[in-house]
PDB file of N, H, CA, C and O in Angstrom:
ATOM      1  N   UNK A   1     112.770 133.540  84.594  1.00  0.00           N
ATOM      2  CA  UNK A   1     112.492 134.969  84.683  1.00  0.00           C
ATOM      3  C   UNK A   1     111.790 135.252  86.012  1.00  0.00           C
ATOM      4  O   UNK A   1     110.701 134.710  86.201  1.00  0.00           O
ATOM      5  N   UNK A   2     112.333 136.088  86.995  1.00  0.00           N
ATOM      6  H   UNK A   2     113.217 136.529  86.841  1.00  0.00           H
ATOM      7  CA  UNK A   2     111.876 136.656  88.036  1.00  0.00           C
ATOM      8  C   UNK A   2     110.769 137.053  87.602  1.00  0.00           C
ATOM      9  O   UNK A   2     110.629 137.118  86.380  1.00  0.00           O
ATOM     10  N   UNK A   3     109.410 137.521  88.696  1.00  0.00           N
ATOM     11  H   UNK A   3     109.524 137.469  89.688  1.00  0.00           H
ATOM     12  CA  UNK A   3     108.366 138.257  88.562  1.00  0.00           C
ATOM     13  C   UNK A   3     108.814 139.683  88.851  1.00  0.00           C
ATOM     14  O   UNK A   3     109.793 139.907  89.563  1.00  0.00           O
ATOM     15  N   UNK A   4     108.064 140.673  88.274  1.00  0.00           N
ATOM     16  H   UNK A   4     107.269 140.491  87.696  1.00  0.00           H
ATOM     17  CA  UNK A   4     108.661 142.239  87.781  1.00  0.00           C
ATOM     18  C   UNK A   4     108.147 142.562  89.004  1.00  0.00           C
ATOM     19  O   UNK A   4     107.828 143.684  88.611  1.00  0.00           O
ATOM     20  N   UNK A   5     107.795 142.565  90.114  1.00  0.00           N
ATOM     21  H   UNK A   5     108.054 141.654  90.434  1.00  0.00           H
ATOM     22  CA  UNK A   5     107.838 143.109  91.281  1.00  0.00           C
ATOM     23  C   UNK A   5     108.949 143.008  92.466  1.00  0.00           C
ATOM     24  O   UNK A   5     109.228 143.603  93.507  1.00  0.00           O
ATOM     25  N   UNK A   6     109.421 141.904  91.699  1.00  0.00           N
ATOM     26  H   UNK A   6     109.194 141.421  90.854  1.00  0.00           H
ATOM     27  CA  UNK A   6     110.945 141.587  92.817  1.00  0.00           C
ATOM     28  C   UNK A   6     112.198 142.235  91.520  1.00  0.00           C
ATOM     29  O   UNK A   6     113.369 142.406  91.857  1.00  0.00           O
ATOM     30  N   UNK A   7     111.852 142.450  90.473  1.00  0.00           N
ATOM     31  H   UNK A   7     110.901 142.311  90.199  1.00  0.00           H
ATOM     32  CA  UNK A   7     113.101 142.352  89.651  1.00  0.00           C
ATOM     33  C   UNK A   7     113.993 143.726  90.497  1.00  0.00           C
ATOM     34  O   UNK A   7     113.383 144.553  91.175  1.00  0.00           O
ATOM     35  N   UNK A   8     115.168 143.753  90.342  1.00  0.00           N
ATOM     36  H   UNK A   8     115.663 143.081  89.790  1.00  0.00           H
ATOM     37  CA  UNK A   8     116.270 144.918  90.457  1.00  0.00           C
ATOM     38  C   UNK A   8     115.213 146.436  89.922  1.00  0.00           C
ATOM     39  O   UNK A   8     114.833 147.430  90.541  1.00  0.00           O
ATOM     40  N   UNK A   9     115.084 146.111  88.930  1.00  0.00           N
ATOM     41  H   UNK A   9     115.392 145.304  88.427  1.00  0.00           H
ATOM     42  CA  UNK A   9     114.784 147.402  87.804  1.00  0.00           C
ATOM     43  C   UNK A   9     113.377 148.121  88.220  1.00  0.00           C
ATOM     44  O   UNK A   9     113.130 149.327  88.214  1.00  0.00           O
ATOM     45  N   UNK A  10     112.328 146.781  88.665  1.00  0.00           N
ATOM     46  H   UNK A  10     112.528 145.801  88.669  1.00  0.00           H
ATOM     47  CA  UNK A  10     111.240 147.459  89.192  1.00  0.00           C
ATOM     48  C   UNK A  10     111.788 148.207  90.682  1.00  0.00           C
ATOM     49  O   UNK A  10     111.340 149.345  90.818  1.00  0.00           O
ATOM     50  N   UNK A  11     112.570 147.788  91.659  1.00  0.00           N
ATOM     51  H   UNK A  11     112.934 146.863  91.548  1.00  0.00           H
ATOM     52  CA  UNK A  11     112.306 148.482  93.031  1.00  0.00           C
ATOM     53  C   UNK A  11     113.380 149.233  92.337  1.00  0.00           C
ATOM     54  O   UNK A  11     113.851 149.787  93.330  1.00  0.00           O
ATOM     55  N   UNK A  12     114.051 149.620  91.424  1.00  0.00           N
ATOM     56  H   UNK A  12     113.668 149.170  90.617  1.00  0.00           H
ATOM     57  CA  UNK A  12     114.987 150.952  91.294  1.00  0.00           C
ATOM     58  C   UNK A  12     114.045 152.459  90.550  1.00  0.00           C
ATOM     59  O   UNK A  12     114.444 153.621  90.474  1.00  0.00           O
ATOM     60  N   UNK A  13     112.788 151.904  90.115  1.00  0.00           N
ATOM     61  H   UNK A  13     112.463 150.960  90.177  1.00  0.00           H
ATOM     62  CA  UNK A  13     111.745 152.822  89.708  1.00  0.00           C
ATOM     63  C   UNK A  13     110.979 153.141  90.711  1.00  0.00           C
ATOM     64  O   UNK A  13     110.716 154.339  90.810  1.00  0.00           O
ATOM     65  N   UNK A  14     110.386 152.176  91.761  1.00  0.00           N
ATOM     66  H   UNK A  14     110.600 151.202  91.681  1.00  0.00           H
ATOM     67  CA  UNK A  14     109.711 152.618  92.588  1.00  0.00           C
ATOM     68  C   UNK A  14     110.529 153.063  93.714  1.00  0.00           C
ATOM     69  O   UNK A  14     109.767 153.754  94.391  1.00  0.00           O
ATOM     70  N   UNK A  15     111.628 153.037  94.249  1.00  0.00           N
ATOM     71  H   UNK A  15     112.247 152.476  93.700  1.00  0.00           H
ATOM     72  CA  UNK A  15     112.577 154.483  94.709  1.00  0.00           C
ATOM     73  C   UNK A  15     112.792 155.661  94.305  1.00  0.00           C
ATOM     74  O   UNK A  15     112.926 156.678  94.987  1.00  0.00           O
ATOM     75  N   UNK A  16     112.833 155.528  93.075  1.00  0.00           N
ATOM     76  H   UNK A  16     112.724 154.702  92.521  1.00  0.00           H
ATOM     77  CA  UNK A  16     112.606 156.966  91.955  1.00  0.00           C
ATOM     78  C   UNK A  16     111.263 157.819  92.724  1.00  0.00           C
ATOM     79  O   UNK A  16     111.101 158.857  93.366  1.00  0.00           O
ATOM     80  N   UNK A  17     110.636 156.947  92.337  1.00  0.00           N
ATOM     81  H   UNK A  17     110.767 156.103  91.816  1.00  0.00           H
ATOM     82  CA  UNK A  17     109.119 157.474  92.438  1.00  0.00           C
ATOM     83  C   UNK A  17     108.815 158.206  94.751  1.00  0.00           C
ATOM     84  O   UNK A  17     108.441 159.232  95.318  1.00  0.00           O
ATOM     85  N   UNK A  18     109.288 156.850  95.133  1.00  0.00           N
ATOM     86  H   UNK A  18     109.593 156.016  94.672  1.00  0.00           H
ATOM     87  CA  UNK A  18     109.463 157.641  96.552  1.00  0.00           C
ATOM     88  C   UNK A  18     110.459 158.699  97.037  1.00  0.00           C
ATOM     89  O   UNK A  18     110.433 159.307  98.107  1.00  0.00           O
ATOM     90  N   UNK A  19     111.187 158.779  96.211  1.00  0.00           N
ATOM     91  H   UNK A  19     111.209 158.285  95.341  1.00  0.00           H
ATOM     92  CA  UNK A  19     112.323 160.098  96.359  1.00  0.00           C
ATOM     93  C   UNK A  19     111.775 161.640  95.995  1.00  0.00           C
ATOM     94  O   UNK A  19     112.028 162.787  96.364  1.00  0.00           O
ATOM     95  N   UNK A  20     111.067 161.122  95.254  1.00  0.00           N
ATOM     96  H   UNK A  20     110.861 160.190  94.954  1.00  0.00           H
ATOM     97  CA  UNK A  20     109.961 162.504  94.265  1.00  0.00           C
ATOM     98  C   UNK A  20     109.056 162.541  95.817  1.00  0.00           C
ATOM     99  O   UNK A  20     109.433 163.193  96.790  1.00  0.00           O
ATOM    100  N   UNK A  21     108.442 162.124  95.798  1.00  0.00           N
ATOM    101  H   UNK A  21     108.136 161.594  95.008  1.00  0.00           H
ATOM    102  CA  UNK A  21     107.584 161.855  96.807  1.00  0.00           C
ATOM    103  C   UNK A  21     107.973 162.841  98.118  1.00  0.00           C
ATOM    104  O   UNK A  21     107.570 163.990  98.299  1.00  0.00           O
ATOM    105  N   UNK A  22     108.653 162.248  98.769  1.00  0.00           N
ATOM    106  H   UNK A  22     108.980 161.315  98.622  1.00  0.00           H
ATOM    107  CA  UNK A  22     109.368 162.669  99.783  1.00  0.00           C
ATOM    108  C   UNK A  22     109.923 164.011  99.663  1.00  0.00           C
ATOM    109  O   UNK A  22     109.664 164.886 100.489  1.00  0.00           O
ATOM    110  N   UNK A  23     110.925 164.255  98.333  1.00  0.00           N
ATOM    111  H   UNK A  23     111.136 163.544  97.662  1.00  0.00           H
ATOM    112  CA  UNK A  23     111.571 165.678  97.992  1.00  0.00           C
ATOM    113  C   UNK A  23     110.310 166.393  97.943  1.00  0.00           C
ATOM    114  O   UNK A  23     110.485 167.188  98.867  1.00  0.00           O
ATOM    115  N   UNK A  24     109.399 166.589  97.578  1.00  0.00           N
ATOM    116  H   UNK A  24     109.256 165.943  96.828  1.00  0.00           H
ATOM    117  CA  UNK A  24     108.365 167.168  97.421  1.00  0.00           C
ATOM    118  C   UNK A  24     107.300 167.548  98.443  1.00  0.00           C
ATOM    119  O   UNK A  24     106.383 168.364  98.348  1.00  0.00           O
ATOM    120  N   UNK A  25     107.751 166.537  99.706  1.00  0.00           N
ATOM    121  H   UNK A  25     108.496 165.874  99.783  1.00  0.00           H
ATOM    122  CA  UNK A  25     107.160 167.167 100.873  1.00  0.00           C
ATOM    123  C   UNK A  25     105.816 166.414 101.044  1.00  0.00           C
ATOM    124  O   UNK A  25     105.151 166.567 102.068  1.00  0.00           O
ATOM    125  N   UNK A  26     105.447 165.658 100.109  1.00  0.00           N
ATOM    126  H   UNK A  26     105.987 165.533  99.276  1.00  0.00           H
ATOM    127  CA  UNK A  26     104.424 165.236 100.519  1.00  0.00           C
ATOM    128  C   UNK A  26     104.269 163.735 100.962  1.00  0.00           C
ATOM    129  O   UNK A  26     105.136 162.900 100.704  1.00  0.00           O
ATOM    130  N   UNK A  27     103.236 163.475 101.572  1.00  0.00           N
ATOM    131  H   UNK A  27     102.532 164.153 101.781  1.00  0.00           H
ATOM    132  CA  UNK A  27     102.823 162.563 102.645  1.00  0.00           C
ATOM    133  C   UNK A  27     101.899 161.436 101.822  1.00  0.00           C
ATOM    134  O   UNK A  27     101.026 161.804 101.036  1.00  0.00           O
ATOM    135  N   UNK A  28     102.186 159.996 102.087  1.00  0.00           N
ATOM    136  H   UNK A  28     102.895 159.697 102.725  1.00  0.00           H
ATOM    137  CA  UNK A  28     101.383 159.072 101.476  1.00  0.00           C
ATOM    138  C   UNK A  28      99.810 159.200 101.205  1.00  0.00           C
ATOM    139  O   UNK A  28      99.090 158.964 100.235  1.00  0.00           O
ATOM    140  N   UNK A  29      99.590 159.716 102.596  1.00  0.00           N
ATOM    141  H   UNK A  29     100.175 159.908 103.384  1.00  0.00           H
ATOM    142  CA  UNK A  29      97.725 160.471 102.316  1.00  0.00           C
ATOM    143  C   UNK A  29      97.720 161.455 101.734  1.00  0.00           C
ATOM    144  O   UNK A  29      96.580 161.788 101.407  1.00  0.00           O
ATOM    145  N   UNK A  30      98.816 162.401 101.298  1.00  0.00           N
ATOM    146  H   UNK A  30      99.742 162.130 101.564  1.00  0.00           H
ATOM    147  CA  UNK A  30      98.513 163.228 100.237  1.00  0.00           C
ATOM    148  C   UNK A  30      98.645 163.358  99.456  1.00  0.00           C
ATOM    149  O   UNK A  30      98.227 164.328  98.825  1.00  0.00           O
ATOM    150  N   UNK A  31      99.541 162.137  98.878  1.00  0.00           N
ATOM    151  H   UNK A  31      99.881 161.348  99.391  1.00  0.00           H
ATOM    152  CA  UNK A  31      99.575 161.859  96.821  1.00  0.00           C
ATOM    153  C   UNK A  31      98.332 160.882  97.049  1.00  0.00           C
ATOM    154  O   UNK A  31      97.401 161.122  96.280  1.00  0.00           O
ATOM    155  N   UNK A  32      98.166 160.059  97.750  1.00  0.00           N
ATOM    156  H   UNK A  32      98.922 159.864  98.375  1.00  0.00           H
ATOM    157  CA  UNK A  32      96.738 159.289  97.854  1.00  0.00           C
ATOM    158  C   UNK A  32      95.571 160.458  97.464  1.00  0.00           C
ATOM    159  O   UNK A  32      95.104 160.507  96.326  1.00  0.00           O
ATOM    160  N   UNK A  33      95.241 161.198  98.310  1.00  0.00           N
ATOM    161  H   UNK A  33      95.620 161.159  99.234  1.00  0.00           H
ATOM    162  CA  UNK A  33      94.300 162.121  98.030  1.00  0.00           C
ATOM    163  C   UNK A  33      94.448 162.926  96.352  1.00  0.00           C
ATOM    164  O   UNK A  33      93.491 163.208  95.631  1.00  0.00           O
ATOM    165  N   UNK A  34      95.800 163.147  96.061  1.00  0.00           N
ATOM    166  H   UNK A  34      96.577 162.917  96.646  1.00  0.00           H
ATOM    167  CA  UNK A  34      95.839 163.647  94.844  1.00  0.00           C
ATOM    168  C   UNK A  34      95.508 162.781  93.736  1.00  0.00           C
ATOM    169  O   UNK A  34      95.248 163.267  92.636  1.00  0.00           O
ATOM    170  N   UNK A  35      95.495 161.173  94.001  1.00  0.00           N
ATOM    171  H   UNK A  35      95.707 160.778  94.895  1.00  0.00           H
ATOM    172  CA  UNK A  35      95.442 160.593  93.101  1.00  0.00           C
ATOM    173  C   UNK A  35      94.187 159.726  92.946  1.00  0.00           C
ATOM    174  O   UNK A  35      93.964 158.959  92.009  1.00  0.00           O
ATOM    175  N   UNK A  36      93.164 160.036  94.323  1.00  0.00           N
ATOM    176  H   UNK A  36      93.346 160.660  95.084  1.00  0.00           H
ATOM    177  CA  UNK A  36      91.963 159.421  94.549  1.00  0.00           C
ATOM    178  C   UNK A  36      91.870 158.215  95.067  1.00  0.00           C
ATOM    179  O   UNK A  36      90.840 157.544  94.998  1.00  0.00           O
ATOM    180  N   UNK A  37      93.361 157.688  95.853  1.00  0.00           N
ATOM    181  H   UNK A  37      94.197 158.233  95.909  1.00  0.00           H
ATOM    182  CA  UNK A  37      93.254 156.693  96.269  1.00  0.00           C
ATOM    183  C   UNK A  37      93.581 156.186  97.493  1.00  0.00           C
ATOM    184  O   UNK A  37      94.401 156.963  97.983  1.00  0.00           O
ATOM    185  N   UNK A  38      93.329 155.158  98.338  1.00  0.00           N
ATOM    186  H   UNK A  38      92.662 154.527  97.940  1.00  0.00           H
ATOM    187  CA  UNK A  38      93.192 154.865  99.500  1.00  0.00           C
ATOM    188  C   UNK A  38      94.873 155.253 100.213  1.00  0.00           C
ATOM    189  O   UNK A  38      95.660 154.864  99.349  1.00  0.00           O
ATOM    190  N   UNK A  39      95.466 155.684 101.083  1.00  0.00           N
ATOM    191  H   UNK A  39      94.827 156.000 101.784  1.00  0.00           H
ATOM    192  CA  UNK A  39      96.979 155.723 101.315  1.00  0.00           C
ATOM    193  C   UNK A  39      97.528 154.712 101.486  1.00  0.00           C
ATOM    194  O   UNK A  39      98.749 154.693 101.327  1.00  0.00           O
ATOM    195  N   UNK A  40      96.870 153.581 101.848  1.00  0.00           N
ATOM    196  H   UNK A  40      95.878 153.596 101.977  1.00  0.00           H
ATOM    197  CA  UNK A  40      97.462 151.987 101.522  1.00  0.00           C
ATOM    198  C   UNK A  40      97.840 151.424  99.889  1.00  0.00           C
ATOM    199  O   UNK A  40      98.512 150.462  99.518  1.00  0.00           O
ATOM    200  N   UNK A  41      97.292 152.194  99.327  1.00  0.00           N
ATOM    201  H   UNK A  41      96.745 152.975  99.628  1.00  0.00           H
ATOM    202  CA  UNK A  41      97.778 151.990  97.620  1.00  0.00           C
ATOM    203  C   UNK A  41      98.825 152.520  97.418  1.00  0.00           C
ATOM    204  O   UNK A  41      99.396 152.299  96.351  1.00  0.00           O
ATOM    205  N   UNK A  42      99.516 153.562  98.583  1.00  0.00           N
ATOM    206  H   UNK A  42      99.052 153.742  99.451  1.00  0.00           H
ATOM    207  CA  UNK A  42     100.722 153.976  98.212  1.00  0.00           C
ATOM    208  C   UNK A  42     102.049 153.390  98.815  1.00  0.00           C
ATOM    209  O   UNK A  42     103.118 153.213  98.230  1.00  0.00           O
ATOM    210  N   UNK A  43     101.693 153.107 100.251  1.00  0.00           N
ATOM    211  H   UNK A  43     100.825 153.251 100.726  1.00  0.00           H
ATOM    212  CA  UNK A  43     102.069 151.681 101.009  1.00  0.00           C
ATOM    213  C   UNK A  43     102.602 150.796 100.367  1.00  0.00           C
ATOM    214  O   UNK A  43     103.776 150.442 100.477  1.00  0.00           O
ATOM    215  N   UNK A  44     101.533 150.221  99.409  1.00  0.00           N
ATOM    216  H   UNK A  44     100.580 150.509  99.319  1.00  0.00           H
ATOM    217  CA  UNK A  44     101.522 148.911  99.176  1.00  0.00           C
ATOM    218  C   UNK A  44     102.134 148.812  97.972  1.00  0.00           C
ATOM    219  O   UNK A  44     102.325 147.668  97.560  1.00  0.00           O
ATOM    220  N   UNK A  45     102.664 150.170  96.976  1.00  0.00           N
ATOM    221  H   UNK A  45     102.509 151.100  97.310  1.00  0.00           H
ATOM    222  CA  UNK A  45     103.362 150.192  96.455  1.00  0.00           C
ATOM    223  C   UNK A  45     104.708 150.215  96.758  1.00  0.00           C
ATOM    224  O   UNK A  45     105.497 149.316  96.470  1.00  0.00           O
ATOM    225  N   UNK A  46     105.078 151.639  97.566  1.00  0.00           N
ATOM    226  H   UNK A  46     104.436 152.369  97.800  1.00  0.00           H
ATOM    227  CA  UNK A  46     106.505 151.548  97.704  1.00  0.00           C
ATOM    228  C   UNK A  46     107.143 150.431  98.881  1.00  0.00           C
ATOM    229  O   UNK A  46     108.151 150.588  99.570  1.00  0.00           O
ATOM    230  N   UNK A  47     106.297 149.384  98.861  1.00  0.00           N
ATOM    231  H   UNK A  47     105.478 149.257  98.301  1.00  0.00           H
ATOM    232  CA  UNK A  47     106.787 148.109  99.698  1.00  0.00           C
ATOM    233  C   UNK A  47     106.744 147.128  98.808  1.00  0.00           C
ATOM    234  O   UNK A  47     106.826 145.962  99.192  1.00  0.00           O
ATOM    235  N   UNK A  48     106.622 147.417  97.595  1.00  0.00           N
ATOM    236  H   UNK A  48     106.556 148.364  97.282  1.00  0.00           H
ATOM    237  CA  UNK A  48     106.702 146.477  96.594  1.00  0.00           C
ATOM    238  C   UNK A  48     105.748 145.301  96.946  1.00  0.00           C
ATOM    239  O   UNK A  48     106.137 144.139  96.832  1.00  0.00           O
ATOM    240  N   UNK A  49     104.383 145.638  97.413  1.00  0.00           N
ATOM    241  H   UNK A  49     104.067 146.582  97.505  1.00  0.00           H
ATOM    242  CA  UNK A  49     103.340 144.371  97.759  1.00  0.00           C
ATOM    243  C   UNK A  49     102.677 144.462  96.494  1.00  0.00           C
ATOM    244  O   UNK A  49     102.465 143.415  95.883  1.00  0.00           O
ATOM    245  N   UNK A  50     102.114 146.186  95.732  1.00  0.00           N
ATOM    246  H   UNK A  50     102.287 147.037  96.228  1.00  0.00           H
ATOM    247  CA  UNK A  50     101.924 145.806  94.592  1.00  0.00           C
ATOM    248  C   UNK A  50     102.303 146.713  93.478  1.00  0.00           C
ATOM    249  O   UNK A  50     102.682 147.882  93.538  1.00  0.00           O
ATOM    250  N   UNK A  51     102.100 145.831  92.300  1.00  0.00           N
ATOM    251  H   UNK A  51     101.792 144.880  92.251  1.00  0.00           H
ATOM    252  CA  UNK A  51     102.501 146.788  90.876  1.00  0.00           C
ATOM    253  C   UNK A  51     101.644 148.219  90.724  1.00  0.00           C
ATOM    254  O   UNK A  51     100.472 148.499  90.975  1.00  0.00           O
ATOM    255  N   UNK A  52     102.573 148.861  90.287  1.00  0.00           N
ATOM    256  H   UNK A  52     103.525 148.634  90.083  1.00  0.00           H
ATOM    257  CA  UNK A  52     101.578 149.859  89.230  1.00  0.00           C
ATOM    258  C   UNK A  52     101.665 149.355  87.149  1.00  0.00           C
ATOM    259  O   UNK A  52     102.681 149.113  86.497  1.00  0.00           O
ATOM    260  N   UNK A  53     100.566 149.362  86.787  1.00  0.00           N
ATOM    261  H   UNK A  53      99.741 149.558  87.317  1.00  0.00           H
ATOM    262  CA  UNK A  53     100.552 149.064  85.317  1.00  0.00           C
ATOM    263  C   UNK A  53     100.968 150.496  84.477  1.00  0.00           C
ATOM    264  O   UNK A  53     101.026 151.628  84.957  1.00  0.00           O
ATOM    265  N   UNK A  54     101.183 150.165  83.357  1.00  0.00           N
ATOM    266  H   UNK A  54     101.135 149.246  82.967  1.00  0.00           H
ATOM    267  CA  UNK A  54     101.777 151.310  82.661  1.00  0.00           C
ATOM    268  C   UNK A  54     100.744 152.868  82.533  1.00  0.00           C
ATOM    269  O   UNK A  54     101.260 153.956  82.279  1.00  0.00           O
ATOM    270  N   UNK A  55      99.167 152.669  82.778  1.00  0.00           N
ATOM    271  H   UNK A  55      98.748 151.785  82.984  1.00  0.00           H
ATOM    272  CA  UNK A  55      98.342 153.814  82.869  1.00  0.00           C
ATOM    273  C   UNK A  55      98.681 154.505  84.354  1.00  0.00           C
ATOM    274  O   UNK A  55      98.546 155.709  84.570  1.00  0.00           O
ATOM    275  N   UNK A  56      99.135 153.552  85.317  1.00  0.00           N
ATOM    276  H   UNK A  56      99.245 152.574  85.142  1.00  0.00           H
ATOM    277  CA  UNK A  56      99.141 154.139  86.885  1.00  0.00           C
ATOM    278  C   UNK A  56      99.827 155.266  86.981  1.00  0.00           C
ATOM    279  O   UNK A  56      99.628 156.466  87.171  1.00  0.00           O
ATOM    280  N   UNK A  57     101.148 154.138  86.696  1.00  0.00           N
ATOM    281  H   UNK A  57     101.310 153.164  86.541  1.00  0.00           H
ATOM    282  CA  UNK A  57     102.308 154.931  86.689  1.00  0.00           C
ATOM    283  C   UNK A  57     102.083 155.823  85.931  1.00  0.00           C
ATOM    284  O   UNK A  57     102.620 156.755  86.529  1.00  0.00           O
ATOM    285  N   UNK A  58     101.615 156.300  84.899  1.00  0.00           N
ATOM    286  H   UNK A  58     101.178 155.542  84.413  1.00  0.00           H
ATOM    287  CA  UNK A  58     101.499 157.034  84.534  1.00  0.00           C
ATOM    288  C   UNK A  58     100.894 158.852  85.373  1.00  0.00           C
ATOM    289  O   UNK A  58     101.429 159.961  85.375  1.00  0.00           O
ATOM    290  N   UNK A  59      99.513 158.300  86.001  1.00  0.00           N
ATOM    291  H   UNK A  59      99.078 157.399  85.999  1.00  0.00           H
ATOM    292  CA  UNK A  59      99.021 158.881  86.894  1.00  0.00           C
ATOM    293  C   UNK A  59     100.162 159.564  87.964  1.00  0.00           C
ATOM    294  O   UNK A  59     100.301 160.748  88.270  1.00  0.00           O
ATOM    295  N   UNK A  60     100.996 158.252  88.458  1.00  0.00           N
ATOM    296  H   UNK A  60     100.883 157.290  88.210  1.00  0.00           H
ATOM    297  CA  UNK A  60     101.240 158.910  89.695  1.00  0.00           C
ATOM    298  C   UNK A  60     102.894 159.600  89.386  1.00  0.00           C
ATOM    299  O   UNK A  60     103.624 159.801  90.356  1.00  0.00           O
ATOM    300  N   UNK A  61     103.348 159.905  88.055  1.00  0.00           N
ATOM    301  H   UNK A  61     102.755 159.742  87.267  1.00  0.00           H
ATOM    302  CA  UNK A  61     104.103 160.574  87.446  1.00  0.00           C
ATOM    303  C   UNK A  61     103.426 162.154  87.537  1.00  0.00           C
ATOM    304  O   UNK A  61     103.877 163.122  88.149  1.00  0.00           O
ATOM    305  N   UNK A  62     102.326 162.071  86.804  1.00  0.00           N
ATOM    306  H   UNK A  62     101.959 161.285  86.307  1.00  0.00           H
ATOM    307  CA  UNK A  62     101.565 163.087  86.915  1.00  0.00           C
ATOM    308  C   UNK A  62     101.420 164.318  88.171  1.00  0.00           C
ATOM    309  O   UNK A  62     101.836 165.475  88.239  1.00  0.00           O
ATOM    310  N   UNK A  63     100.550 163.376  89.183  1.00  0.00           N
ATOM    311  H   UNK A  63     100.212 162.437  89.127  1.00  0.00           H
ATOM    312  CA  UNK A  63     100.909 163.842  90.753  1.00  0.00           C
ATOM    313  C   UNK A  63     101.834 163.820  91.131  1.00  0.00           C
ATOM    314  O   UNK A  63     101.767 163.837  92.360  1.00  0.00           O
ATOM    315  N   UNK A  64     103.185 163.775  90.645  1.00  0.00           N
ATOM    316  H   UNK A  64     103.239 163.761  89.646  1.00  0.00           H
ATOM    317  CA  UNK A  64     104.487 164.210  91.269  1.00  0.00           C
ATOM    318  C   UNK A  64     105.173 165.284  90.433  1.00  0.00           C
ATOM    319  O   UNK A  64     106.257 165.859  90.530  1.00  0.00           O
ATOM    320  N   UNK A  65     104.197 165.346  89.611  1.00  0.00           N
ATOM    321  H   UNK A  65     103.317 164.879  89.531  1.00  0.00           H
ATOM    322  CA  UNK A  65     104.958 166.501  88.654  1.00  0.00           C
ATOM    323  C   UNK A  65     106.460 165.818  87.792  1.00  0.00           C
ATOM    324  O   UNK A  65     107.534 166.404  87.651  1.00  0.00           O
ATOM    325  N   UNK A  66     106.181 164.750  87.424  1.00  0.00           N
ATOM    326  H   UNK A  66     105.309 164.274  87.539  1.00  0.00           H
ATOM    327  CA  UNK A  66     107.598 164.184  86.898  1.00  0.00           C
ATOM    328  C   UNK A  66     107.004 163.846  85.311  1.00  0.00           C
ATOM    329  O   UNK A  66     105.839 163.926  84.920  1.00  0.00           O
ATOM    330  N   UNK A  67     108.408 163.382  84.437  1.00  0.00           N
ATOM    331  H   UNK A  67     109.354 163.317  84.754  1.00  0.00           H
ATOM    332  CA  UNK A  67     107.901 163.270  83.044  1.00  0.00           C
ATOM    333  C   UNK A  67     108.148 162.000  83.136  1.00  0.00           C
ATOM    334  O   UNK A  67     109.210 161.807  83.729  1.00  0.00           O
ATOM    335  N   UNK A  68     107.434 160.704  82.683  1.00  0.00           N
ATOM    336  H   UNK A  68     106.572 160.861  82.202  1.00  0.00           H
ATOM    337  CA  UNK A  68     106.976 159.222  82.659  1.00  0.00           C
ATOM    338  C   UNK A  68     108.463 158.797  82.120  1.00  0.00           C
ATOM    339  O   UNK A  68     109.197 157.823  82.286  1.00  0.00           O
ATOM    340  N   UNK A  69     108.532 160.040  81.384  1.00  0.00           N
ATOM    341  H   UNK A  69     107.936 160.831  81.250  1.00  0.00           H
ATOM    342  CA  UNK A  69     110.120 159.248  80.376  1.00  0.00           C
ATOM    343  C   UNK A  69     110.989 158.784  81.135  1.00  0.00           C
ATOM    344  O   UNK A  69     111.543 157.684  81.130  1.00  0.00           O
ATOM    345  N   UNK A  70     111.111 159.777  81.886  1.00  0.00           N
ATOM    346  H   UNK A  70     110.661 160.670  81.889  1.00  0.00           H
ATOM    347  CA  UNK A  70     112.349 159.933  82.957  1.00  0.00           C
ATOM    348  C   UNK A  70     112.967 158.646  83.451  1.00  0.00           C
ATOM    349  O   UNK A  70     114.066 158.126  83.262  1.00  0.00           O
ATOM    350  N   UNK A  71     111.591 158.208  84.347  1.00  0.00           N
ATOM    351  H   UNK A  71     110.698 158.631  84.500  1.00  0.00           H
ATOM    352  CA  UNK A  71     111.583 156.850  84.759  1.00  0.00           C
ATOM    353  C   UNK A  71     112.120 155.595  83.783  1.00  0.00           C
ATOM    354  O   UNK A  71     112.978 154.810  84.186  1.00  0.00           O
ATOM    355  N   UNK A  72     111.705 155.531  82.877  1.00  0.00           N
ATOM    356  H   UNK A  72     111.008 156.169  82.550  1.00  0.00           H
ATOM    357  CA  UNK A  72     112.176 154.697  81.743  1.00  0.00           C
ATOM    358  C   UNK A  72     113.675 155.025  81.435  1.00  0.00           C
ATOM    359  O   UNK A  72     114.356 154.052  81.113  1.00  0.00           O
ATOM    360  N   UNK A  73     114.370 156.388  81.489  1.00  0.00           N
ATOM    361  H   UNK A  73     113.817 157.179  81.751  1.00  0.00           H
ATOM    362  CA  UNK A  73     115.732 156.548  81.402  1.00  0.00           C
ATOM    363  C   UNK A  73     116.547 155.749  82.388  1.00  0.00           C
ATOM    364  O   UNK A  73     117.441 154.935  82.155  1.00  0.00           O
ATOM    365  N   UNK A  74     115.857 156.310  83.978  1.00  0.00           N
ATOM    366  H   UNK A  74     115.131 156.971  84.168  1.00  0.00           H
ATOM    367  CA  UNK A  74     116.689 155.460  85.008  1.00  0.00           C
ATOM    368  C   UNK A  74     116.251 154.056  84.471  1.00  0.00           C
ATOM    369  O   UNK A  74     117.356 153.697  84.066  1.00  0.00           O
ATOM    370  N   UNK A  75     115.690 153.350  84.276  1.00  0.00           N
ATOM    371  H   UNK A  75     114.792 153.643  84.605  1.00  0.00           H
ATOM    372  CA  UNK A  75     115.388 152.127  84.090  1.00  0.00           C
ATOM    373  C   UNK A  75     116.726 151.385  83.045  1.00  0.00           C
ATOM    374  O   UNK A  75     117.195 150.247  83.066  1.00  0.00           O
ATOM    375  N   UNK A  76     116.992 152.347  82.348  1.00  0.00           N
ATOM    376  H   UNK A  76     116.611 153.271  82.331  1.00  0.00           H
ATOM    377  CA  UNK A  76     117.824 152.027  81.219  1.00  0.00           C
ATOM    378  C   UNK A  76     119.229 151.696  81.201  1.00  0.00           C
ATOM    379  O   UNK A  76     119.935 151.092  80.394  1.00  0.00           O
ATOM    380  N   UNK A  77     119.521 152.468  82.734  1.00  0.00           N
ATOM    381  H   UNK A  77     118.948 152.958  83.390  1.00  0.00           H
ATOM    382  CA  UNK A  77     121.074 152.957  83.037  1.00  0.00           C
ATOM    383  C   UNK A  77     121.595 151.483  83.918  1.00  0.00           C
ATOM    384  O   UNK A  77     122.743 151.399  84.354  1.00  0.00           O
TER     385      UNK A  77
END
């Protein structure tokens, strides 16, 4: 079993998540700022250096205005 940071399924969620991102106009320091966190936490996500756990993601669903489910749908397909 691969580790879930290299798997297919994880970097096809965290593209999800930078597409929102981006469509939305906003800037790594400014979902950082929305989410209270350094802009290297957002970096270091969508470079797949690190995970988000299921409360994060949650969070940073939140600050994108997206529904958590969603993500779990693409995940599914």
């Amino acid at each position: 079993m691969s580790k879930t940071l290299h798997a297919p399924e994880y970097r096809k969620l965290i593209e999800w998540l930078k597409s929102a991102r981006i469509e939305r106009g906003l800037t790594m320091r400014e979902l950082a700022a929305e989410l209270g966190v350094p802009h290297s936490y957002i970096g270091k996500i969508e470079q797949y250096e690190r995970k988000l756990d299921v409360l994060e993601y949650i969070e940073y669903c939140k600050a994108l205005k997206l529904e958590p489910y969603e993500g779990f749908i693409i995940l599914a397909m």
